[in-house]
C-alpha positions as CSV (number, residue, x, y, z in Angstrom):
1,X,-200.5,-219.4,-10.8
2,X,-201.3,-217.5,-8.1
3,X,-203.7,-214.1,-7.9
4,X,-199.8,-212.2,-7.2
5,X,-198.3,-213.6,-10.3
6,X,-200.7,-213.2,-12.6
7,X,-202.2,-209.7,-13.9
8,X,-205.3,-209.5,-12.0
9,X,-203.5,-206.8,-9.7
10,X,-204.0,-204.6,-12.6
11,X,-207.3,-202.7,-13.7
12,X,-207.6,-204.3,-17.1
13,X,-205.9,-208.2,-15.9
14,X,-209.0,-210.2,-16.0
15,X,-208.4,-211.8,-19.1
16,X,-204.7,-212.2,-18.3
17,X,-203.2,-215.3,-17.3
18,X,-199.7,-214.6,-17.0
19,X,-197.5,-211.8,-15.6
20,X,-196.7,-208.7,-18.2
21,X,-193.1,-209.5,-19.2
22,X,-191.2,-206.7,-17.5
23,X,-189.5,-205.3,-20.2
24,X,-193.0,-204.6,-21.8
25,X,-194.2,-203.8,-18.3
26,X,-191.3,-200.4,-18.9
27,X,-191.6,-200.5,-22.4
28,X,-195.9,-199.4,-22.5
29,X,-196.0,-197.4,-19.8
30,X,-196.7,-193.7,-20.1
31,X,-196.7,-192.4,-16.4
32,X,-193.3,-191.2,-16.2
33,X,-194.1,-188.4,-18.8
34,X,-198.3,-188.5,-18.4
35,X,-198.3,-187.9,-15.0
36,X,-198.1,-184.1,-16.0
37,X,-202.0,-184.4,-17.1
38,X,-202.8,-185.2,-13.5
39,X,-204.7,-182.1,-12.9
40,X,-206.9,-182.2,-15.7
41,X,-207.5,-186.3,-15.4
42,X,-208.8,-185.7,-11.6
43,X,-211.0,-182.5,-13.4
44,X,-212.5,-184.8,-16.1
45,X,-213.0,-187.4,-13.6
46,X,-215.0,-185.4,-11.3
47,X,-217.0,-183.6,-14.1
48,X,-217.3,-187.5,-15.3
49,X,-218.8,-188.5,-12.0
50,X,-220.8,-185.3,-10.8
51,X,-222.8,-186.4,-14.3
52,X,-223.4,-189.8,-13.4
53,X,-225.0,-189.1,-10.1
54,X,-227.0,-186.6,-12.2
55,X,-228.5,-189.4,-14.5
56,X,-228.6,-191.5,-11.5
57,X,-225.7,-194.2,-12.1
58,X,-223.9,-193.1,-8.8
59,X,-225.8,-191.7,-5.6
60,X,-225.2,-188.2,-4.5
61,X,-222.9,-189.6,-1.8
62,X,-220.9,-192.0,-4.0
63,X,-220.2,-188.6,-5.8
64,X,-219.2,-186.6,-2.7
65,X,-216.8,-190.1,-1.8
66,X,-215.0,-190.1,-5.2
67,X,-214.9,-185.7,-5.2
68,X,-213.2,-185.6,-2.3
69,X,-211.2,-188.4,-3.1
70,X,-210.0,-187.0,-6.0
71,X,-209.5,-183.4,-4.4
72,X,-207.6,-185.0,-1.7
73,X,-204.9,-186.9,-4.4
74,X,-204.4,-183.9,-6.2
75,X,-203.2,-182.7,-2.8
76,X,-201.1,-184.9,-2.7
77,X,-199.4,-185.2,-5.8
78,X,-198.7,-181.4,-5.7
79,X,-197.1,-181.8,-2.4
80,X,-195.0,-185.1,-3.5
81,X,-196.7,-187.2,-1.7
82,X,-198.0,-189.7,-4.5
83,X,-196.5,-192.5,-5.0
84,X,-196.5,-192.9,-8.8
85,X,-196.5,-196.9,-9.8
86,X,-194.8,-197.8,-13.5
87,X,-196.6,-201.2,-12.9
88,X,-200.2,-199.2,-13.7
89,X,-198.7,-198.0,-16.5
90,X,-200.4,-193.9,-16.9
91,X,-201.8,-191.4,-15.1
92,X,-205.3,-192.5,-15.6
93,X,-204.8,-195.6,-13.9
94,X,-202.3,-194.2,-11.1
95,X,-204.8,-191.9,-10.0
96,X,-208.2,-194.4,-10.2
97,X,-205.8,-197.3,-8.2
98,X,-205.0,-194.6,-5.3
99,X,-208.6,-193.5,-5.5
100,X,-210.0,-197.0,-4.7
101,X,-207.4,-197.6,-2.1
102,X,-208.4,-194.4,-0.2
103,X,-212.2,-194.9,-0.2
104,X,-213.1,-198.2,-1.2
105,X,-215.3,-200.2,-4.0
106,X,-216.8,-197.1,-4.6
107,X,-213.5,-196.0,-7.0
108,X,-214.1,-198.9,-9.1
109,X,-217.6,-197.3,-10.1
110,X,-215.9,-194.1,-11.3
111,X,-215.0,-195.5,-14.8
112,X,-218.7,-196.5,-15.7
113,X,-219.9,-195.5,-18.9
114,X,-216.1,-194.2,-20.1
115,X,-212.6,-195.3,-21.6
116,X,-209.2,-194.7,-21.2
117,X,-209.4,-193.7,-25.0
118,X,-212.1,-191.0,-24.6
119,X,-210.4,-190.2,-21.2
120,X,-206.9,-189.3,-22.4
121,X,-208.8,-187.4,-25.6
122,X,-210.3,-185.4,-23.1
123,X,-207.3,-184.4,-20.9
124,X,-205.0,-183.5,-23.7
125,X,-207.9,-181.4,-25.3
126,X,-208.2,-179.6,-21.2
127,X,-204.4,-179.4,-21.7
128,X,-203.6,-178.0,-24.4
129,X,-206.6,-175.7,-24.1
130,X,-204.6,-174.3,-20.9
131,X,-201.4,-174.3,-23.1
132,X,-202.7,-172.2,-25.5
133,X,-204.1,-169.8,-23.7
134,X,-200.3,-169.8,-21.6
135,X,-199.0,-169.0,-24.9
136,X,-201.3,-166.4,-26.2
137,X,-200.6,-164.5,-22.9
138,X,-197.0,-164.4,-23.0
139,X,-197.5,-163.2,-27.4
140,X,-199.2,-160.6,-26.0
141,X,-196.6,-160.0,-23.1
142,X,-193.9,-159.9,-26.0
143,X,-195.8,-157.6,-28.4
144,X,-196.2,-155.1,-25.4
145,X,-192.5,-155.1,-25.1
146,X,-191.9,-154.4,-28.8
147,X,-194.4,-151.6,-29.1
148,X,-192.5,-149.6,-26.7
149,X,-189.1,-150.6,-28.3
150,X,-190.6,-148.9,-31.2
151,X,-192.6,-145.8,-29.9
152,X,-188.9,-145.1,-28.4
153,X,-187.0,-145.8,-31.2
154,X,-189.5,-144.3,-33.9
155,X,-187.3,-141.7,-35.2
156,X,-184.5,-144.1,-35.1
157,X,-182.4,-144.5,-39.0
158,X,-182.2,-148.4,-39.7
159,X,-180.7,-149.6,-43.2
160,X,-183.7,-151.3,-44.6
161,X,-182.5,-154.5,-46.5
162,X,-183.3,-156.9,-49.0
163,X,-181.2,-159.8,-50.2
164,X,-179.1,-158.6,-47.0
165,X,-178.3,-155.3,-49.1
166,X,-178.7,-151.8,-48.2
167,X,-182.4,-151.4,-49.4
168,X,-183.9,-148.0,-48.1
169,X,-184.1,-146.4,-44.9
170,X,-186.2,-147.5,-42.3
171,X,-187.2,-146.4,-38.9
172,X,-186.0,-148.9,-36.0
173,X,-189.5,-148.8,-34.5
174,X,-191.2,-149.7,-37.9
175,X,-188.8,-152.6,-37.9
176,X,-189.8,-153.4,-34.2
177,X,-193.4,-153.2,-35.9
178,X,-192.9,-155.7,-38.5
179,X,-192.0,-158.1,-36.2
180,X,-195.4,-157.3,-34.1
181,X,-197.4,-158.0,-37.0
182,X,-195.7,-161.4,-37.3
183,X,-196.8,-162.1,-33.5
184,X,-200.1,-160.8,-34.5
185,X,-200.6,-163.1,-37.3
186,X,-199.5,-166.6,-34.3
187,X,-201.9,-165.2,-31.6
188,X,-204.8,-165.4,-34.1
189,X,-204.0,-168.7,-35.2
190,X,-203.6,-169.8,-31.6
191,X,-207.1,-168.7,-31.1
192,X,-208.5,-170.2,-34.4
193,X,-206.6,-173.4,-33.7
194,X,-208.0,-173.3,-29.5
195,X,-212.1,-173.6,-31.2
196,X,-211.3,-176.8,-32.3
197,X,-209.8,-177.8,-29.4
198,X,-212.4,-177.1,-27.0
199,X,-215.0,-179.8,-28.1
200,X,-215.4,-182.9,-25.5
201,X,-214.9,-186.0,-26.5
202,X,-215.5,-187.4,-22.8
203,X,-218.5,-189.8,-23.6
204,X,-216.9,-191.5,-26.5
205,X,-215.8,-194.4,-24.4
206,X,-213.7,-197.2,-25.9
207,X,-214.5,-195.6,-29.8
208,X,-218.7,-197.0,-29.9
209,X,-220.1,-194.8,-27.1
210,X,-221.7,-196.2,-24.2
211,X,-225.1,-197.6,-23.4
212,X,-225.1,-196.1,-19.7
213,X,-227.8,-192.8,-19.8
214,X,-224.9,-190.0,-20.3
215,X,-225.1,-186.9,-20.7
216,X,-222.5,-185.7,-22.8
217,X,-223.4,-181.9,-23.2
218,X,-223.2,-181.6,-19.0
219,X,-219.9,-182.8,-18.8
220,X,-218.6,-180.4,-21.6
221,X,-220.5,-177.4,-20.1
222,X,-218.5,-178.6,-16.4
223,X,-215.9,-178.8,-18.0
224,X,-215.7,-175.6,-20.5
225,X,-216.0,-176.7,-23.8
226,X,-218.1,-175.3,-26.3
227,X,-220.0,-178.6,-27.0
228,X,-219.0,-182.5,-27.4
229,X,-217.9,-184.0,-30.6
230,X,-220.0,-185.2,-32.8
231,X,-219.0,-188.8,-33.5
232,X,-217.1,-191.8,-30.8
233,X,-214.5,-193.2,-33.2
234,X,-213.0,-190.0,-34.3
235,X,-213.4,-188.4,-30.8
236,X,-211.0,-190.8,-29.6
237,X,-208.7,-191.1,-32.5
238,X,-208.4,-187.6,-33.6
239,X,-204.8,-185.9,-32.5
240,X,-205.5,-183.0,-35.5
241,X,-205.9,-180.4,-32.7
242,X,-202.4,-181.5,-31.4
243,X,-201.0,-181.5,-34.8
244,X,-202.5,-178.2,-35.8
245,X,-201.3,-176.4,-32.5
246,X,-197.1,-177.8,-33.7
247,X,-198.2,-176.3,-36.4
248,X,-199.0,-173.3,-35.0
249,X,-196.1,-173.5,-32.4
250,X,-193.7,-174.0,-35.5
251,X,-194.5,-170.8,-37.6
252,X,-194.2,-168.8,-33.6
253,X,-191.0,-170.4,-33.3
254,X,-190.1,-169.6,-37.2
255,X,-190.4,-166.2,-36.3
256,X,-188.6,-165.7,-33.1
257,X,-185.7,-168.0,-35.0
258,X,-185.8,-164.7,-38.1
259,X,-185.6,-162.3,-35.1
260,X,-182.6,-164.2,-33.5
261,X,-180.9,-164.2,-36.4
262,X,-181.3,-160.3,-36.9
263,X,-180.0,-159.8,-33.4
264,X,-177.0,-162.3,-33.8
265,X,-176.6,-159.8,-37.1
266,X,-176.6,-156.5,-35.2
267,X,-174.4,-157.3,-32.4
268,X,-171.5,-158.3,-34.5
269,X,-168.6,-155.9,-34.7
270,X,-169.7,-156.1,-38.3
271,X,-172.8,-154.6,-38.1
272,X,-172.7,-153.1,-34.2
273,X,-176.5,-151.7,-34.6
274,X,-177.3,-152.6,-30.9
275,X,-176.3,-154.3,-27.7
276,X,-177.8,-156.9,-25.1
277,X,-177.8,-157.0,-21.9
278,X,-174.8,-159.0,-20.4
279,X,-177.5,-161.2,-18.7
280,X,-178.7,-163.0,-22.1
281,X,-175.0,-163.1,-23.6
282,X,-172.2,-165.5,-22.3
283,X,-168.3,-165.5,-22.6
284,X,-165.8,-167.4,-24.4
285,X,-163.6,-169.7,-22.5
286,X,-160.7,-168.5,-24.7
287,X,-160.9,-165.2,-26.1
288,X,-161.7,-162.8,-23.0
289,X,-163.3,-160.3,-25.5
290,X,-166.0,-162.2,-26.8
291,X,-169.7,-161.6,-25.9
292,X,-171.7,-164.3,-27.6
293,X,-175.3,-163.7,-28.1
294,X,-175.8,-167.5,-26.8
295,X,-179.8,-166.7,-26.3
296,X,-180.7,-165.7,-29.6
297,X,-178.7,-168.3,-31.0
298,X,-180.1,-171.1,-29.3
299,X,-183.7,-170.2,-29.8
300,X,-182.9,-170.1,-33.3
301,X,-181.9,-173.3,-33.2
302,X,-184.2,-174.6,-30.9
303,X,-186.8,-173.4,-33.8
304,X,-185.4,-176.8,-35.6
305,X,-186.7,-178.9,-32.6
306,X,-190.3,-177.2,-32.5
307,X,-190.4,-178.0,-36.2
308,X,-189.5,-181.3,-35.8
309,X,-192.0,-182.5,-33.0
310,X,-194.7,-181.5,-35.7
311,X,-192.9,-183.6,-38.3
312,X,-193.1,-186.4,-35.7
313,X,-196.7,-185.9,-34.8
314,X,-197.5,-185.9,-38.3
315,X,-195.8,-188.7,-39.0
316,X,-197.2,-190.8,-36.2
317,X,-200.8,-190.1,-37.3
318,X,-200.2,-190.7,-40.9
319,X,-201.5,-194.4,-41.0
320,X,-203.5,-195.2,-38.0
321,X,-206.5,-197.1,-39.3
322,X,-209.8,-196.0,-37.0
323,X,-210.1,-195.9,-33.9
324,X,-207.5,-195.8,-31.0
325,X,-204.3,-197.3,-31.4
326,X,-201.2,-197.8,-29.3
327,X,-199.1,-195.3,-31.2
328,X,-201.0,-192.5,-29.8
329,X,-199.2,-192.9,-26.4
330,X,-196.4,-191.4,-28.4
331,X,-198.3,-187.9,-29.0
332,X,-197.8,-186.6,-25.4
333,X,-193.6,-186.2,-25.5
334,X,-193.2,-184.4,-28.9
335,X,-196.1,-182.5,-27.4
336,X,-194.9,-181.6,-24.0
337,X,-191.9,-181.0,-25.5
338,X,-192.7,-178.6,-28.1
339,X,-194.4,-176.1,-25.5
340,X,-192.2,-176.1,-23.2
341,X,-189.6,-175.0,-25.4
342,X,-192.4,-172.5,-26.7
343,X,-193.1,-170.8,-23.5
344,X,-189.2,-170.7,-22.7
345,X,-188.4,-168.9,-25.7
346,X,-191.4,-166.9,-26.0
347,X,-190.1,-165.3,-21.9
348,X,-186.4,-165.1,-23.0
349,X,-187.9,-162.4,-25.9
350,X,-190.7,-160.9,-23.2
351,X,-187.3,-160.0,-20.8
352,X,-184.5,-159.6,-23.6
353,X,-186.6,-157.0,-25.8
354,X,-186.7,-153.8,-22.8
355,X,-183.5,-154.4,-22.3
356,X,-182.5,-154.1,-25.8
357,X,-180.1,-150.8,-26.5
358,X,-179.7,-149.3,-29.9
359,X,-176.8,-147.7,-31.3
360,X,-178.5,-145.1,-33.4
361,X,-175.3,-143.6,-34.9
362,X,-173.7,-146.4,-35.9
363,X,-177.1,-147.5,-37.6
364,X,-177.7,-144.5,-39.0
365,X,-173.8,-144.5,-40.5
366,X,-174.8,-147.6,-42.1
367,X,-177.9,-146.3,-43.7
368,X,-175.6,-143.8,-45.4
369,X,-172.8,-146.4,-46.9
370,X,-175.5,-148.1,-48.7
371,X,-177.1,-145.3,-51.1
372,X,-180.3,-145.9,-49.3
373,X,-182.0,-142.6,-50.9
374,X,-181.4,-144.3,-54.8
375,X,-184.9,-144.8,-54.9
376,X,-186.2,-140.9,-53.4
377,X,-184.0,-139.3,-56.3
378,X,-185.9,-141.8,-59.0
379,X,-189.4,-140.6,-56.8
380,X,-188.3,-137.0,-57.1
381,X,-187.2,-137.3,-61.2
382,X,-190.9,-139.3,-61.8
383,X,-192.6,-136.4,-59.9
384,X,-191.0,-133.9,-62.5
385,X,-192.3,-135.9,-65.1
386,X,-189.5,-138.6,-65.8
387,X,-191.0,-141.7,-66.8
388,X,-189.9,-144.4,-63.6
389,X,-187.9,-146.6,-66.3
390,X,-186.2,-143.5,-67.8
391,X,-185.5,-142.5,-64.4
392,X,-184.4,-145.8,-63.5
393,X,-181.4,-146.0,-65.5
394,X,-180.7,-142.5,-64.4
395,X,-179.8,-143.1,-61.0
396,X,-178.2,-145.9,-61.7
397,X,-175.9,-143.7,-63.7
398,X,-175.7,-141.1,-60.4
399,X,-174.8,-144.4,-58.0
400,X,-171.9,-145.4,-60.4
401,X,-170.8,-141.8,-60.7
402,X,-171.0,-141.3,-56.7
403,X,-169.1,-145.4,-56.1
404,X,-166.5,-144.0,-58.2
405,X,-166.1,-140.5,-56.4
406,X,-166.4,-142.2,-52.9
407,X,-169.6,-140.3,-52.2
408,X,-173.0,-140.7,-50.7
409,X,-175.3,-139.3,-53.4
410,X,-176.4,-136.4,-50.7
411,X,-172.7,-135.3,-51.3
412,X,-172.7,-135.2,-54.9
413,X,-172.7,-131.3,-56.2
414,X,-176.0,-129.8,-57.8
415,X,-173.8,-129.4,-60.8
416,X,-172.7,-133.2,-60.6
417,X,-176.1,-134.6,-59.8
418,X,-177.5,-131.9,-63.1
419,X,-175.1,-133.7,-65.4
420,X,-177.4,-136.7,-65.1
421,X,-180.5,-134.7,-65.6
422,X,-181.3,-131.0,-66.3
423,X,-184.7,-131.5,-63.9
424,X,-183.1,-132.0,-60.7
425,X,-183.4,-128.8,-59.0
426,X,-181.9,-127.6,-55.6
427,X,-185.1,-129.0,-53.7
428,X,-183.2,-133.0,-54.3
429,X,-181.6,-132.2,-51.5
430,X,-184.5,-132.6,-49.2
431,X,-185.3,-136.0,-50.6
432,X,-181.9,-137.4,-50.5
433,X,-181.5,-137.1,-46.8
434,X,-182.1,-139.8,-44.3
435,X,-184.7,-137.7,-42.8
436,X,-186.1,-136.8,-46.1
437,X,-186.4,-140.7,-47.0
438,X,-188.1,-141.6,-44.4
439,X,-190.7,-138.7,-43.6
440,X,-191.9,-139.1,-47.3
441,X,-193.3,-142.8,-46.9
442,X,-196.4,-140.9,-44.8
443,X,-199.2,-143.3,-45.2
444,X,-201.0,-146.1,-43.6
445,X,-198.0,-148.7,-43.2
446,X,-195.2,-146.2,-44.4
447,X,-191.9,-146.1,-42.3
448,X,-192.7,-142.4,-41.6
449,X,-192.1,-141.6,-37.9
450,X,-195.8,-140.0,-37.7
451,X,-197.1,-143.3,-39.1
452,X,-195.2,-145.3,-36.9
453,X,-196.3,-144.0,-33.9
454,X,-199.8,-144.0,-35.2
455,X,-199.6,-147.4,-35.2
456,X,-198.1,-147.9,-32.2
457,X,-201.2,-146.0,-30.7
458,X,-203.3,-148.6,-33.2
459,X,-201.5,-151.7,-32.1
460,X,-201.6,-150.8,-28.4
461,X,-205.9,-150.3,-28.4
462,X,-206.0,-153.9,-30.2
463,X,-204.1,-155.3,-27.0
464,X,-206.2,-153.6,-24.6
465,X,-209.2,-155.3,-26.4
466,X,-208.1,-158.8,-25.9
């Protein structure tokens, strides 16, 4: 067999003596979905490098041969001019093959002393440290939006809900502030989740180490990690980082599928609590009316997809016996996948949320179908010394009484509401206004306008301090 039918064309074909069966050839390779990592392969490679010329293994000008090698193919693959090869199967090898072909033996030296198992640990871990931090920029871009949503709206009457019943009254901007906190609660997880993420693992090699003269705490300070990991065979075998940032990603997208579903809510005829912009809604093909809000909708679904990439990664680490295995190749889709969609949903919210126009009358119309103010008249009977059970039943009385006369309680007489309890004075009038309601719950939290906007002022100084 000759040199160009057998696999000694290839980096690893020594030990071959026949050709990789073409279907397997398409079948293991990686590059048309790896080739994304280029960027932080060529970084780890020249970190990998500069620190073998430091411990002597390359010469100060092999290193200044394979740096500017490197510089110049990351040129060209972000002007399309690389050629990327299926036949050398990823990135890594893509990268090192068009390295040795532009300056010689010297690109066979670069892979001293590492792996392709420690290599690809180290650029997903340089990845998805760049991810996150993507991420946690465009959370904080999106809480931004919603504080000012809900300074503006602050005095704005919401019906509050539970079970999807008319609840209490709320103020608009506390609701906008509810959602902040959940936003809150992703960005800190994001940044818990990025400390394990930034270990190295470049050093591990194949999964034993290497006997070369390394120094593995150089390339993670070149490279911007907080230090290397501590052992070979589960530096190159873990994927928990990956599998912790789905997780992370799934909860985000969790939330922003609970927000979709509140806007889908409030801008049907039904409920008619605010409008989108026409540029996130679409059109029927049918009914020339409709305006469909098509980009909540389809983050909301697309919530189902996030979730599921961390099913899959789960799932594909499950039963992978130490250290590398084949199956890891299938991390980097789910993976790629899952923040893209992220970062795509996370901007539609960042530009859909100023844009977002409330309908305050019709809200507060709602507030006062729903007998919002039930509990402020058992508040007000308790603070005359009704016991809350006693008062309880009560209102509950007053609420069938009002149902049946076709009245809010607010528009029950003195005389009516008296009938139910000789303590309730002219003053329940105060509490059983919207207004009333809401400026009552004045205290760290409450929906109180005052304490709304307190928190905007809050919220806002813990963004500036990021």
């Amino acid at each position: 067999m000759s040199q160009d039918e057998n696999d000694n064309s290839k980096l690893w074909g020594g030990r071959f003596s026949e050709s990789t069966d073409e279907f397997v050839e398409r079948f293991t390779a990686s590059v048309n979905f790896d080739k994304r990592l280029y960027r932080y392969d060529i970084q780890g490679s020249i970190a990998h490098a500069r620190m073998l010329a430091k411990v002597g293994v390359l010469s100060d000008a092999e290193f200044a041969q394979i740096s500017s090698g490197l510089e110049a193919i990351q040129a060209d693959i972000e002007s399309d001019k690389f050629n990327w090869d299926v036949g050398l199967e990823d990135v890594h090898m893509n990268i090192e093959a068009a390295l040795t072909q532009r300056i010689g033996d010297v690109g066979k030296k670069l892979h001293t002393g590492r792996s392709r198992n420690d290599q690809v640990a180290t650029d997903i871990r340089l990845y998805v440290r760049a991810e996150i931090d993507k991420v946690a920029a465009q959370i904080d871009e999106l809480q931004a939006a919603l504080l000012d949503v809900a300074e503006r709206e602050a005095e704005t009457i919401l019906p509050g809900f539970t079970h999807l019943q008319t609840a209490q009254p709320v103020s608009f901007g506390h609701h906008m502030l509810a959602w902040f906190e959940m936003l809150d609660r992703d960005y800190q997880r994001l940044l818990d989740c990025r400390k394990r993420v930034n270990l190295s693992p470049l050093g591990a090699a194949a999964l034993a180490g290497t006997t070369f003269p390394i120094d593995r705490n150089y390339t993670a300070e070149l490279l911007g990690f907080d230090a290397p990991t501590a052992n070979s065979l589960d530096s190159v075998s873990d994927r928990d980082f990956a599998i912790e940032l789905a997780a992370a990603a799934s909860l985000i997208m969790t939330h922003l599928s609970r927000f979709s579903e509140e806007l889908v809510l409030w801008t049907s005829a039904q409920f008619d609590f605010i409008e989108l912009p026409d540029r996130f809604c679409t059109g029927s093909s049918i009914m020339p009316q409709k305006k469909n809000p098509d980009v909540p909708e389809l983050i909301r679904g697309k919530s189902g997809r996030v979730t599921g990439h961390l099913v899959s990664l789960l799932t594909l680490m499950k039963s992978q016996p130490l250290a590398y295995n084949k199956d890891n190749q299938e991390d980097k889709e789910p993976l790629f996948d899952l923040l893209d969609t992220l970062k795509d949903c996370l901007y539609a919210y960042s530009s859909m949320m100023p844009a977002l126009i409330c309908k305050r009358e019709n809200m507060r119309s709602a507030t006062l179908k729903g007998y919002a103010t039930a509990t402020d008249l058992a508040d007000y009977l308790v603070k005359k010394g009704v016991a809350f059970r006693d008062a309880h039943e009560v209102v509950g009385s007053a609420v069938v009484a009002a149902i049946a006369a076709n009245k809010d309680l607010a528009e029950l007489s003195l005389s009516d509401l008296q009938g139910f309890h000789a303590d309730i004075a002219e003053d329940v009038f105060d509490v059983l206004t919207l207004e009333g309601s809401l400026n009552a719950r004045d205290h760290l939290g409450g929906t109180a306008p005052r304490q709304v906007k307190a928190a905007v002022a809050r919220s806002r100084e813990k963004l500036q301090r990021r």
